[in-house]
PyMOL commands that place a pseudoatom at each C-alpha (Angstrom):
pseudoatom trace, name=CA, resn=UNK, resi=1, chain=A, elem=C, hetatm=0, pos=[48.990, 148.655, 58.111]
pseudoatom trace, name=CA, resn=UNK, resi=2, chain=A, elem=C, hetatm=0, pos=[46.153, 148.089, 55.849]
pseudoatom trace, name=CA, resn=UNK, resi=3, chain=A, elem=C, hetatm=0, pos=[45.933, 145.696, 53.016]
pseudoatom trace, name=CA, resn=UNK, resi=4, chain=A, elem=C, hetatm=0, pos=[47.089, 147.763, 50.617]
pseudoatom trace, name=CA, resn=UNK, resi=5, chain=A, elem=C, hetatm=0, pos=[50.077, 149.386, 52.706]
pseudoatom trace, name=CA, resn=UNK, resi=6, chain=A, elem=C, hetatm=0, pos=[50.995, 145.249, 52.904]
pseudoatom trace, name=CA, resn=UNK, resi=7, chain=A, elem=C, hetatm=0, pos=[50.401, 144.716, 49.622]
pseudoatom trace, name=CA, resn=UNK, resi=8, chain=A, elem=C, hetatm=0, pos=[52.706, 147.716, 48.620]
pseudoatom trace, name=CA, resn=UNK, resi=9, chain=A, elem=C, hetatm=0, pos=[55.669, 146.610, 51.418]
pseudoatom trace, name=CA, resn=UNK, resi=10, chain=A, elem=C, hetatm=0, pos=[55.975, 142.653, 50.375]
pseudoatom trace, name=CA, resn=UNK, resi=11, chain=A, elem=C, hetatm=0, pos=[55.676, 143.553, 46.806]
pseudoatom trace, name=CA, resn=UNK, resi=12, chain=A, elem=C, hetatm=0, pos=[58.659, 146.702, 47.646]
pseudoatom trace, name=CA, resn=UNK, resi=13, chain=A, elem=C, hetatm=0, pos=[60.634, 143.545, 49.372]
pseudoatom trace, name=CA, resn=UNK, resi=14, chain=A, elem=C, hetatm=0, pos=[60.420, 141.271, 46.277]
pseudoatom trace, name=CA, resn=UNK, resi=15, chain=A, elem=C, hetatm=0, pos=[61.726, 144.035, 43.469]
pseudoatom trace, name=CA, resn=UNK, resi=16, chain=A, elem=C, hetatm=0, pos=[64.327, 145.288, 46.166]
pseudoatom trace, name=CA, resn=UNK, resi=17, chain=A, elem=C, hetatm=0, pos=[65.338, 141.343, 47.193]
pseudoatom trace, name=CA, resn=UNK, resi=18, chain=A, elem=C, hetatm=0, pos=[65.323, 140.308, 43.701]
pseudoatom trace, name=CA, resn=UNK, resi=19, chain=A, elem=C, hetatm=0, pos=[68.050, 142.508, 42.714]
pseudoatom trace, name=CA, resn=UNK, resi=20, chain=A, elem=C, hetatm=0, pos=[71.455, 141.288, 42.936]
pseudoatom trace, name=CA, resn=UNK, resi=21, chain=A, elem=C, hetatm=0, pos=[73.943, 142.621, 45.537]
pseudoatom trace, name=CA, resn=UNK, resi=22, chain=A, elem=C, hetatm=0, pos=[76.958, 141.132, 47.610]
pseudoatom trace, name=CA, resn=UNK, resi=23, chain=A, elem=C, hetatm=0, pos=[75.179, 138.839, 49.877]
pseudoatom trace, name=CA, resn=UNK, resi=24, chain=A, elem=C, hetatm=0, pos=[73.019, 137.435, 46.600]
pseudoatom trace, name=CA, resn=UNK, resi=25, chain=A, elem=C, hetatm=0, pos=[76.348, 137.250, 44.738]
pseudoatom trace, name=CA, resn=UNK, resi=26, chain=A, elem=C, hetatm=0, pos=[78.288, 135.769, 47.816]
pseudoatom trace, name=CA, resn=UNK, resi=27, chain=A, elem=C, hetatm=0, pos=[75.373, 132.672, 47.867]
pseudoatom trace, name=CA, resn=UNK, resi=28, chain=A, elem=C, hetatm=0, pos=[75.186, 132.173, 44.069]
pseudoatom trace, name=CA, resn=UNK, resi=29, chain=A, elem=C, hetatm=0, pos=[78.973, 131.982, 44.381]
pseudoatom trace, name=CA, resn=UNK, resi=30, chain=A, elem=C, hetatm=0, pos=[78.571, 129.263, 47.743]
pseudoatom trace, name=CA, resn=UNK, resi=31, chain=A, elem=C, hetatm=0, pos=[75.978, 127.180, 45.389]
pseudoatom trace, name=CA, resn=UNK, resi=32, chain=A, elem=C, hetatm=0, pos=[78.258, 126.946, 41.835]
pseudoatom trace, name=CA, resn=UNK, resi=33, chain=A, elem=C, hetatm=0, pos=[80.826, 126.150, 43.162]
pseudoatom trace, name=CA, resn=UNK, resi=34, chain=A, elem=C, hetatm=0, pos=[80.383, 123.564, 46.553]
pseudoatom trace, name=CA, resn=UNK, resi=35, chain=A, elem=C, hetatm=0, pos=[76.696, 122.723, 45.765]
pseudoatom trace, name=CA, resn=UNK, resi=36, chain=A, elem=C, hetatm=0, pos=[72.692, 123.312, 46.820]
pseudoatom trace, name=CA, resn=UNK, resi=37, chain=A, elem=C, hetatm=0, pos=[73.892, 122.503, 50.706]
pseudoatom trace, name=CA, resn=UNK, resi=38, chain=A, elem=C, hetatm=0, pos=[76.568, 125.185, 50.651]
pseudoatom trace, name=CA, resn=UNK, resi=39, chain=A, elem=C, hetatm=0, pos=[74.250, 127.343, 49.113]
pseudoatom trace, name=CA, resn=UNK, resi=40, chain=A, elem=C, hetatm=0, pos=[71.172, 126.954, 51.410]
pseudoatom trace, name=CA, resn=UNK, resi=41, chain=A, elem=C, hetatm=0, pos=[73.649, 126.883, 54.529]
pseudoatom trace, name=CA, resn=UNK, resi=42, chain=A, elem=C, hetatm=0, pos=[74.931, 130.149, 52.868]
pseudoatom trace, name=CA, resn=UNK, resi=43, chain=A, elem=C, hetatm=0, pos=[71.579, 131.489, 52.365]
pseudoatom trace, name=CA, resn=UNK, resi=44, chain=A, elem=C, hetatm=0, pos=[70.328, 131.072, 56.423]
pseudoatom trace, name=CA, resn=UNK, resi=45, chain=A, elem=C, hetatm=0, pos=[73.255, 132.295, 57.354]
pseudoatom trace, name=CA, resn=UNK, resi=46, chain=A, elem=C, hetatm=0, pos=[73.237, 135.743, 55.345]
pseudoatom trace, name=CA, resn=UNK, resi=47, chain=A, elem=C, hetatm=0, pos=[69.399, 136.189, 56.597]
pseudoatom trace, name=CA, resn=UNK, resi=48, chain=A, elem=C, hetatm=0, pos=[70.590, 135.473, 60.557]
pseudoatom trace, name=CA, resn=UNK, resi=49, chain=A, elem=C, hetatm=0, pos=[73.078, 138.289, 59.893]
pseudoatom trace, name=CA, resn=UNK, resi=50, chain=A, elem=C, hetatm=0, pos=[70.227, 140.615, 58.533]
pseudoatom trace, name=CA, resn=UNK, resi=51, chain=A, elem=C, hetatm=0, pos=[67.995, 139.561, 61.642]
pseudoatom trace, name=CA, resn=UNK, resi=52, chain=A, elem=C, hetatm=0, pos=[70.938, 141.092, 63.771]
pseudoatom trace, name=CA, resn=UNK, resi=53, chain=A, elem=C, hetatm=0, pos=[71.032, 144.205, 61.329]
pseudoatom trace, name=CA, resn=UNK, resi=54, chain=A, elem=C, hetatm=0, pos=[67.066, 144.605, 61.721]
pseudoatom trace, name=CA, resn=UNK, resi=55, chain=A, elem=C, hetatm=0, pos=[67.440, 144.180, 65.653]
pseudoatom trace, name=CA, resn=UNK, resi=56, chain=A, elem=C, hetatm=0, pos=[70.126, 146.870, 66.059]
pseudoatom trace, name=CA, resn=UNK, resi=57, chain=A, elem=C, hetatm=0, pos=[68.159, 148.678, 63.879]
pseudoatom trace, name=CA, resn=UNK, resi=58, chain=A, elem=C, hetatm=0, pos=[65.090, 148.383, 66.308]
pseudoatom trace, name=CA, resn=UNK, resi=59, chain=A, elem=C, hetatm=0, pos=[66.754, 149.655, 68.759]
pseudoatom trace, name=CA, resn=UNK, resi=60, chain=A, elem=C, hetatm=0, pos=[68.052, 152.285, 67.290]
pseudoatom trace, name=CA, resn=UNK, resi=61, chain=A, elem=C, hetatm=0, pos=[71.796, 151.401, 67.218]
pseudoatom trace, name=CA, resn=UNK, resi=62, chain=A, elem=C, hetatm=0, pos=[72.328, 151.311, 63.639]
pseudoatom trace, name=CA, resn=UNK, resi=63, chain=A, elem=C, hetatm=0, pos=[71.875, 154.886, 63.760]
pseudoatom trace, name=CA, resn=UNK, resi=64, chain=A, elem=C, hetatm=0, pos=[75.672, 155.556, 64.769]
pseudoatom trace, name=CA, resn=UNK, resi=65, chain=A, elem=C, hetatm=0, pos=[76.017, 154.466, 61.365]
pseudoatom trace, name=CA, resn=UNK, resi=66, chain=A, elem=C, hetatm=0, pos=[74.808, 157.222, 60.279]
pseudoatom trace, name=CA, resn=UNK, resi=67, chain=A, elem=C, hetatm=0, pos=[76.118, 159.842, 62.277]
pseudoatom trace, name=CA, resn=UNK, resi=68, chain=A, elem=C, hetatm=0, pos=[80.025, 158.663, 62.144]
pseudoatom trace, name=CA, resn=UNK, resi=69, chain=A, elem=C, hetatm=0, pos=[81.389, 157.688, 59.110]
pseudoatom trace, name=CA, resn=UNK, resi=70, chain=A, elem=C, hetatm=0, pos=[84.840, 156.161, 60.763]
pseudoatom trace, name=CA, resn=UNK, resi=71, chain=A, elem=C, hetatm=0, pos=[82.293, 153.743, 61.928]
pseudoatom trace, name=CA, resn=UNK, resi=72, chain=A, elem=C, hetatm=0, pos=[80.842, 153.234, 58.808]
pseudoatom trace, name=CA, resn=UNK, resi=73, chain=A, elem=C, hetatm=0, pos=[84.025, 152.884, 56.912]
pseudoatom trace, name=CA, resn=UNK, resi=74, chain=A, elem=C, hetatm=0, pos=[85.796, 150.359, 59.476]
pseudoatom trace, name=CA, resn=UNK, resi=75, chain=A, elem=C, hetatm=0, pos=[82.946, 148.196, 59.206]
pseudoatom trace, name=CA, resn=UNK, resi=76, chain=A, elem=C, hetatm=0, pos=[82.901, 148.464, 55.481]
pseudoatom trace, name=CA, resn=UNK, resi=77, chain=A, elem=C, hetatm=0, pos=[86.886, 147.619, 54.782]
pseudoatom trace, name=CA, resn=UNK, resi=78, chain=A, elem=C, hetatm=0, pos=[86.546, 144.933, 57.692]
pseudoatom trace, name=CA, resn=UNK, resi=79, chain=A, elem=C, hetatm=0, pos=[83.923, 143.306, 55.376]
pseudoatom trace, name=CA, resn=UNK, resi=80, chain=A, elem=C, hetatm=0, pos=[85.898, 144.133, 51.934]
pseudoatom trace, name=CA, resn=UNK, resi=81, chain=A, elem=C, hetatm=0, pos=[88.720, 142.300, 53.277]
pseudoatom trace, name=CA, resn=UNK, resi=82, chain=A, elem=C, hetatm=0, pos=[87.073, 139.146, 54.785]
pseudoatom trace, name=CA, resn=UNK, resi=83, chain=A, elem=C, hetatm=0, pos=[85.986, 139.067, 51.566]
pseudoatom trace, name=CA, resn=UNK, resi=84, chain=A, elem=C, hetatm=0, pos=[88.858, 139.309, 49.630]
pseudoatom trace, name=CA, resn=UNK, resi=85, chain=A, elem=C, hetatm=0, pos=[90.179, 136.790, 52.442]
pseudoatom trace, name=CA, resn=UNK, resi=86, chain=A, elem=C, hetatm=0, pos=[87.328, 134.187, 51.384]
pseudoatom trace, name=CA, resn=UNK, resi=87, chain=A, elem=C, hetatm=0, pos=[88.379, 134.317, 47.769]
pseudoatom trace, name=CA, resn=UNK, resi=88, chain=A, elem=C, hetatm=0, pos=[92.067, 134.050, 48.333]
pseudoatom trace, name=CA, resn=UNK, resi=89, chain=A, elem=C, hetatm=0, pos=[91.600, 130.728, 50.402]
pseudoatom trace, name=CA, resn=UNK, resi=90, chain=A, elem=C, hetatm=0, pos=[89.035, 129.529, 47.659]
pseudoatom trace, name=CA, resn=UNK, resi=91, chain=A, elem=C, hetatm=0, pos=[91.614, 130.285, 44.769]
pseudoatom trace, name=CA, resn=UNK, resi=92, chain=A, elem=C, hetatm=0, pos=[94.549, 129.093, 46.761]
pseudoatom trace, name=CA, resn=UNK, resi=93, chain=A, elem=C, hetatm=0, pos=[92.778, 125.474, 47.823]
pseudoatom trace, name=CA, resn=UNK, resi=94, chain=A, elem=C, hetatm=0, pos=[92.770, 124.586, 43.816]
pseudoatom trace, name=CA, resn=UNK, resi=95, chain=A, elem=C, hetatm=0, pos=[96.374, 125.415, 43.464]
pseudoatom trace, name=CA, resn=UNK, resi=96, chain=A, elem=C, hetatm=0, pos=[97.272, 122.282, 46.077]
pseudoatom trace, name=CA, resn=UNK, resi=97, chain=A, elem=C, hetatm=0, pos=[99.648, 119.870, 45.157]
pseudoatom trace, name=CA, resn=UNK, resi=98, chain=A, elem=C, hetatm=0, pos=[97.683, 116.463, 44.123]
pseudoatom trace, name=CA, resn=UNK, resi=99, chain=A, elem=C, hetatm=0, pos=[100.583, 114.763, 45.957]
pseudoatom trace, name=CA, resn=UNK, resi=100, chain=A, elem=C, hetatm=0, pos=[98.215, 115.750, 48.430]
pseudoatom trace, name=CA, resn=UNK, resi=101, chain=A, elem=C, hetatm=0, pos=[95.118, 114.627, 47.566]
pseudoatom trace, name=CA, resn=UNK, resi=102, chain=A, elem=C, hetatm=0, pos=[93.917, 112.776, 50.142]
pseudoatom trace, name=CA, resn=UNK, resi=103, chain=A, elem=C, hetatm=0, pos=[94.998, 115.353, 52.794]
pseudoatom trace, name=CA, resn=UNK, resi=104, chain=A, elem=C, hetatm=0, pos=[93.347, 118.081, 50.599]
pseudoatom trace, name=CA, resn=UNK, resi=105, chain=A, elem=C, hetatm=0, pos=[89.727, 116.018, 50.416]
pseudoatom trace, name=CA, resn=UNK, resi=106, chain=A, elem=C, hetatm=0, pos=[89.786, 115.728, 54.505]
pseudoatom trace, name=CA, resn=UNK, resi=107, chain=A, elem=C, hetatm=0, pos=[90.776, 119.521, 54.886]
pseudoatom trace, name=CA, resn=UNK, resi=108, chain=A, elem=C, hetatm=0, pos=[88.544, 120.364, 52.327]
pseudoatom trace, name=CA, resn=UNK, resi=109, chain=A, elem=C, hetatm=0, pos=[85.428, 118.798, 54.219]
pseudoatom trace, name=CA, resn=UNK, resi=110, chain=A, elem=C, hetatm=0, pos=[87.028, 120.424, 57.131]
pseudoatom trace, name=CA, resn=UNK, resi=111, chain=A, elem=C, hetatm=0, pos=[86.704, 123.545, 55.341]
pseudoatom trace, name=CA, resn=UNK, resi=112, chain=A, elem=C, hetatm=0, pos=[82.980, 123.324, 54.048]
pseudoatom trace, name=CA, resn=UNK, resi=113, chain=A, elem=C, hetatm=0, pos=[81.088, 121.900, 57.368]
pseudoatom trace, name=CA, resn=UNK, resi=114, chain=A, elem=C, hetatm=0, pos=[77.864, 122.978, 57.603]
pseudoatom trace, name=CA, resn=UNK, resi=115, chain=A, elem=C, hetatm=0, pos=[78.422, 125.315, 60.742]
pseudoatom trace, name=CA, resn=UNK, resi=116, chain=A, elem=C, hetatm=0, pos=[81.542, 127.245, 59.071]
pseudoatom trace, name=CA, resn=UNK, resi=117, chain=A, elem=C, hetatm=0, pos=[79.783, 127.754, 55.780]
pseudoatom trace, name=CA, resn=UNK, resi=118, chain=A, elem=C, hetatm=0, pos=[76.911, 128.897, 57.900]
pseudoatom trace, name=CA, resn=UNK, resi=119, chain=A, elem=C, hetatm=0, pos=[78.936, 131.403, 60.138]
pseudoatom trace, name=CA, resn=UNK, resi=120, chain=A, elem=C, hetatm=0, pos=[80.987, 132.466, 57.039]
pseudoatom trace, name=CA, resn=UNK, resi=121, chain=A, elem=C, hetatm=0, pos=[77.504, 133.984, 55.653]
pseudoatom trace, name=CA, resn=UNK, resi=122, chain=A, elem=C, hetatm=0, pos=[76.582, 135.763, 58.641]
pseudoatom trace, name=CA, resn=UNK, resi=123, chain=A, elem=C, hetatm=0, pos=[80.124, 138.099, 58.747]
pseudoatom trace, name=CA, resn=UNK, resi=124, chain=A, elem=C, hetatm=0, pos=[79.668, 138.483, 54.905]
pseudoatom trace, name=CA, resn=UNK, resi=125, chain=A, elem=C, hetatm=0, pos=[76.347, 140.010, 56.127]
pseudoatom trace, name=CA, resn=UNK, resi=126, chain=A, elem=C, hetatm=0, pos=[77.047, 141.330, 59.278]
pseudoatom trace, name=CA, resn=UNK, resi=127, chain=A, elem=C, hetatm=0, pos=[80.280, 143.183, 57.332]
pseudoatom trace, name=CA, resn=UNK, resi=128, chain=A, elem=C, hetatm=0, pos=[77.875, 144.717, 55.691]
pseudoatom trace, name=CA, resn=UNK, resi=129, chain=A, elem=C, hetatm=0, pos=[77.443, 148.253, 56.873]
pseudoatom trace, name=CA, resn=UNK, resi=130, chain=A, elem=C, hetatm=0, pos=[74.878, 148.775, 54.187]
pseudoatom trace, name=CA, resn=UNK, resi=131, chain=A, elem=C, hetatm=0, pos=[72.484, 145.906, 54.969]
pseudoatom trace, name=CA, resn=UNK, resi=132, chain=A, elem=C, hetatm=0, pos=[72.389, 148.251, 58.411]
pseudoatom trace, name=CA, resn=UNK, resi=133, chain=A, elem=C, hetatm=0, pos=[71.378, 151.449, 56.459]
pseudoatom trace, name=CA, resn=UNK, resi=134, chain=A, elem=C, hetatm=0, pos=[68.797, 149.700, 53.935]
pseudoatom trace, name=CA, resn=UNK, resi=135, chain=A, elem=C, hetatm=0, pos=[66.835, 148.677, 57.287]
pseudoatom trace, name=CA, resn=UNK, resi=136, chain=A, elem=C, hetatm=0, pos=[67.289, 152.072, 58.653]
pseudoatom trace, name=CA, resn=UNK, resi=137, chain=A, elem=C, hetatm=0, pos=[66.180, 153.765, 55.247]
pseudoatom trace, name=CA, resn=UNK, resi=138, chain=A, elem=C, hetatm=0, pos=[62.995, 151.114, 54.152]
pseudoatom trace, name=CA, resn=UNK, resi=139, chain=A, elem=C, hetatm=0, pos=[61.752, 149.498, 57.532]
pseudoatom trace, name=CA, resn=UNK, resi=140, chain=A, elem=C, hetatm=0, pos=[60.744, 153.330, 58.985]
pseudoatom trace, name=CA, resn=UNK, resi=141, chain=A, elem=C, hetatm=0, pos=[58.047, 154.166, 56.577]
pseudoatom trace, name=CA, resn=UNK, resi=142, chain=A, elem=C, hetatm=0, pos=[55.777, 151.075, 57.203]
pseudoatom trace, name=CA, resn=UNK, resi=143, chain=A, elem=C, hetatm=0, pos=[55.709, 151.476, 60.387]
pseudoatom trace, name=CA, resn=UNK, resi=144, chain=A, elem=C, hetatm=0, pos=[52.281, 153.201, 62.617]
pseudoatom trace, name=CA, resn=UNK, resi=145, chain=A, elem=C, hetatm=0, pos=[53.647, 154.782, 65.546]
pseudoatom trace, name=CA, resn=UNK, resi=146, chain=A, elem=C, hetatm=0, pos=[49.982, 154.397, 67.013]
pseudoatom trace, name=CA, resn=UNK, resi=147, chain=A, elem=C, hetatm=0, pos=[49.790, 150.781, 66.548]
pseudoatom trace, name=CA, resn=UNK, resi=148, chain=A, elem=C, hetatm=0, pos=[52.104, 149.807, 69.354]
pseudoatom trace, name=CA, resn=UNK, resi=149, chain=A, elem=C, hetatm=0, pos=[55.427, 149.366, 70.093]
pseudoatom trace, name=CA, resn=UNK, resi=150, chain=A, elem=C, hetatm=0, pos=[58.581, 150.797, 67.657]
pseudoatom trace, name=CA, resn=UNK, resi=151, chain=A, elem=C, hetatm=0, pos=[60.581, 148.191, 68.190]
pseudoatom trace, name=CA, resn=UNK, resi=152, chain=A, elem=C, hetatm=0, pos=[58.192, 145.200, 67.747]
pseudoatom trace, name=CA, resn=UNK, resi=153, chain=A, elem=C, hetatm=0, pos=[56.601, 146.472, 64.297]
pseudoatom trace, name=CA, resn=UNK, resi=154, chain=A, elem=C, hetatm=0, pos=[59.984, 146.756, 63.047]
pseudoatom trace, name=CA, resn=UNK, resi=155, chain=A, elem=C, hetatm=0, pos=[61.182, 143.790, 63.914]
pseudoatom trace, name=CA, resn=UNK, resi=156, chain=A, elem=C, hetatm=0, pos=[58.206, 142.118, 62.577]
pseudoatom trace, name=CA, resn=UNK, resi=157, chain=A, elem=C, hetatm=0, pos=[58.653, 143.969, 59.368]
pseudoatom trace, name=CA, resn=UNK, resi=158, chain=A, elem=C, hetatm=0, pos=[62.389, 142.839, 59.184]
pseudoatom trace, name=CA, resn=UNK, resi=159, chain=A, elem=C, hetatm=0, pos=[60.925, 139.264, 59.280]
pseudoatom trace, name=CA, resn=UNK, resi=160, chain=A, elem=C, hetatm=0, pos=[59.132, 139.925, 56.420]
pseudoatom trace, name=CA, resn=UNK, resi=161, chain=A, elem=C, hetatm=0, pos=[62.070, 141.256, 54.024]
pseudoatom trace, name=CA, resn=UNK, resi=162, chain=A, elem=C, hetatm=0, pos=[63.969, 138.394, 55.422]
pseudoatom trace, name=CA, resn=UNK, resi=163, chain=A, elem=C, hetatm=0, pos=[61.613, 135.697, 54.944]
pseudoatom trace, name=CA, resn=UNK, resi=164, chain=A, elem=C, hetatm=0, pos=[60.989, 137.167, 51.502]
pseudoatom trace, name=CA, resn=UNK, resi=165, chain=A, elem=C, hetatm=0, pos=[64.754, 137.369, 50.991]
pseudoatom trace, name=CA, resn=UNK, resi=166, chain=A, elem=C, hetatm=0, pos=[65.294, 133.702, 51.909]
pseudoatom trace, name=CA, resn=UNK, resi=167, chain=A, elem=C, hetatm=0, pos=[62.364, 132.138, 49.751]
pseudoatom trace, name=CA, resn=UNK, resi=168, chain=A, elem=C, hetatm=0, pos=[63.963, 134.394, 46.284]
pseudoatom trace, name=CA, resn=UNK, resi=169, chain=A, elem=C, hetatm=0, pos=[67.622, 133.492, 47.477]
pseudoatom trace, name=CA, resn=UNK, resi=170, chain=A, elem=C, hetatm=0, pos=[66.356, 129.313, 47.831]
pseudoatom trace, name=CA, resn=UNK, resi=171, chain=A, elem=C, hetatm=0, pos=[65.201, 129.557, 44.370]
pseudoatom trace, name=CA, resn=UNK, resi=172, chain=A, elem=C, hetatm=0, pos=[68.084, 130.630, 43.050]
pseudoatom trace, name=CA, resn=UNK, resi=173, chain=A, elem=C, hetatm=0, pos=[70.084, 128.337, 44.627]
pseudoatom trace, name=CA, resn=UNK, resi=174, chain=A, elem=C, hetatm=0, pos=[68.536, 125.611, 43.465]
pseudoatom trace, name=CA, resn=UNK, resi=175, chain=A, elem=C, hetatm=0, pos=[68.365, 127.036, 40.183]
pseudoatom trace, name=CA, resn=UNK, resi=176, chain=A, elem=C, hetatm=0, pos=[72.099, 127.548, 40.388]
pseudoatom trace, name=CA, resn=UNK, resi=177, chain=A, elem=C, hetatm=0, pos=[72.663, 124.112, 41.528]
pseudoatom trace, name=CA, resn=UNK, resi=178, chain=A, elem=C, hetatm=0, pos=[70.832, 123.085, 38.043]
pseudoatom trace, name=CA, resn=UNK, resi=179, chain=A, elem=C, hetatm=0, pos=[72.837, 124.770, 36.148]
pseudoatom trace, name=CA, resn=UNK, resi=180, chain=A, elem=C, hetatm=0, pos=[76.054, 123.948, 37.183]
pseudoatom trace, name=CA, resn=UNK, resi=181, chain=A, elem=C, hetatm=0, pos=[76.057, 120.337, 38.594]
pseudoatom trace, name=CA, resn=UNK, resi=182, chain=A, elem=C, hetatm=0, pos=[77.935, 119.104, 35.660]
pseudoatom trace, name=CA, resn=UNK, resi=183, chain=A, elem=C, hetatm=0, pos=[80.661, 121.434, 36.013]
pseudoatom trace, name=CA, resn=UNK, resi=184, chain=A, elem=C, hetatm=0, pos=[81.244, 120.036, 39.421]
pseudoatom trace, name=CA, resn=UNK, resi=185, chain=A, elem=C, hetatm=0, pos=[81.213, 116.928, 38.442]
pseudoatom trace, name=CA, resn=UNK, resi=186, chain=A, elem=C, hetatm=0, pos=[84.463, 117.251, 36.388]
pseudoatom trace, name=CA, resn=UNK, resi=187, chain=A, elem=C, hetatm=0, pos=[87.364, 117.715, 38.260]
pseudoatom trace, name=CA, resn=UNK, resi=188, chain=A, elem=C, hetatm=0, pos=[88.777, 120.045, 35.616]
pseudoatom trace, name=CA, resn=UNK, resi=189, chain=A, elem=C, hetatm=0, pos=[85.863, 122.065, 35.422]
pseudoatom trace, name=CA, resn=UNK, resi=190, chain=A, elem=C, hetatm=0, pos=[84.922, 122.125, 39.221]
pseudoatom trace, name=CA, resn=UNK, resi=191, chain=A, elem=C, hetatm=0, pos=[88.407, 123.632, 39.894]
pseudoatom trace, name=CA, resn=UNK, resi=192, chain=A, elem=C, hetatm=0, pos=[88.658, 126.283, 37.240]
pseudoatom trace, name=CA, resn=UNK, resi=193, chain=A, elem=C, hetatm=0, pos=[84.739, 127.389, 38.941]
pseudoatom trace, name=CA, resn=UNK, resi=194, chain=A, elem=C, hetatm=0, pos=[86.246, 127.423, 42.030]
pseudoatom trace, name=CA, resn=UNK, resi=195, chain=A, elem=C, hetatm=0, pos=[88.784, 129.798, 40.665]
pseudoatom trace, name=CA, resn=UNK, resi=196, chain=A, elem=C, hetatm=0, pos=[86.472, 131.500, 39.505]
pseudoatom trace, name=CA, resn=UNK, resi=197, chain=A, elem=C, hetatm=0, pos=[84.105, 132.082, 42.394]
pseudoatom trace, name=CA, resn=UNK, resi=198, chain=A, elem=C, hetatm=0, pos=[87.101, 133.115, 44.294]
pseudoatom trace, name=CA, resn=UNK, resi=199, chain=A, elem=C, hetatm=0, pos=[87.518, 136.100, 41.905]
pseudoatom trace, name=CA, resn=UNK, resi=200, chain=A, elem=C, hetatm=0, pos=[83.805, 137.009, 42.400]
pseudoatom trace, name=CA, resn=UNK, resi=201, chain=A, elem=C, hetatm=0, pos=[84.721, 137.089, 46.008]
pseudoatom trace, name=CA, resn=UNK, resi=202, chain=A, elem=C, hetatm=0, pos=[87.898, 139.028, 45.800]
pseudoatom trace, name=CA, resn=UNK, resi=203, chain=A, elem=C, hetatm=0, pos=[86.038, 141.390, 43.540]
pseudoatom trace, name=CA, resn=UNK, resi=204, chain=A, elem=C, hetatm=0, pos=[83.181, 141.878, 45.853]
pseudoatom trace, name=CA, resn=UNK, resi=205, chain=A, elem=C, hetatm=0, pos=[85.684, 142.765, 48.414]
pseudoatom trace, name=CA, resn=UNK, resi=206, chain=A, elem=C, hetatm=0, pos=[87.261, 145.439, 46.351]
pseudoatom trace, name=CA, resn=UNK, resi=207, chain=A, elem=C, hetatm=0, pos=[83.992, 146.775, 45.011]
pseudoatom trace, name=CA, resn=UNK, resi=208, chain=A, elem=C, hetatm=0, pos=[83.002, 147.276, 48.985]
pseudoatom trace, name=CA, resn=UNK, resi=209, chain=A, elem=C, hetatm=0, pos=[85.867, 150.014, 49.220]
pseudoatom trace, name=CA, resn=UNK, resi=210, chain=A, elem=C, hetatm=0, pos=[84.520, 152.043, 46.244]
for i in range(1, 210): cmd.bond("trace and resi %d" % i, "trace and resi %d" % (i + 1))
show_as sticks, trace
zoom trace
């Protein structure tokens, strides 16, 4: 591509990154409510599940997508009801009995290590059916089919919207992070935002079947 065509693609990535959607939503709602570490955890793990996207895409299996919507649908209410899953057990933890206290700190730490917030991200992505379609859709017209191989320009191309995504989506984390640190910081607050995070998840999930 030349200049320009670059120009015009990372600039395309920023307006179309910087709008909110589930997976920006889904890491907001990571970094109000457990913190910048959840966040950023939540953040590399949404962008490994759109390197997978981008790779099927490459190779063209993404495409089935397209052509079967049973497919498309499965993979669509599988996602909606992870999600709905994720914001039941959020909602539920606050309910706990403080009886329980101590039992609920060490599950809760359980519950937020860094490799299960991390692999939580990259279902919410990989759920996604529509994270499949956007590469399938955007990638295709930057790409110069007498420049070399399909498959490596798009990939290359996918790094770029994901790179891009990850940079915006660290920004806002920390921004979020900010914002809310002395919400978390009261025990009173921090559970009625985990309440409510869990409702931004559950509605998500429901918005995913419409």
């Amino acid at each position: 591509m030349s200049a320009e065509q670059w120009w015009f693609f990372i600039t395309a990535c920023t307006i179309l990154n910087i709008a909110p959607g589930p997976d920006t939503m889904y890491i907001m709602s990571k970094t109000i409510a457990q913190g910048r570490r959840a966040g950023l955890l939540s953040s590399v793990g949404v962008c490994s599940g759109a390197m997978i996207h981008a790779s099927l895409a490459g190779l063209g299996l993404s495409a089935i997508l397209t052509t079967s919507p049973d497919i498309f649908n499965t993979i669509k209410w599988v996602g909606a009801i992870y999600l709905i899953y994720l914001g039941y057990v959020t909602i539920a933890a606050t309910f706990a009995s403080s009886d329980n206290a101590k039992e609920e700190k060490s599950e809760t730490t359980k519950q937020h290590s860094a490799w299960r917030i991390y692999y939580q991200a990259i279902l919410v992505d990989l759920l996604n059916p529509k994270t499949a379609l956007f590469f399938l859709a955007f990638i295709p017209q930057f790409i110069d089919n007498e420049a070399g191989s399909y498959f490596w320009q798009f990939i290359l191309l996918g790094l770029v919207v994901i790179t891009n995504a990850l940079i915006i989506e660290c920004g806002l984390v920390f921004l979020g992070e900010r914002l809310t640190q002395f919400m978390r910081n009261n025990t009173s607050l921090a559970c009625w935002l985990e309440r409510s995070v869990g409702l931004v998840l559950v509605g998500i999930g429901f918005n995913l079947f419409w």
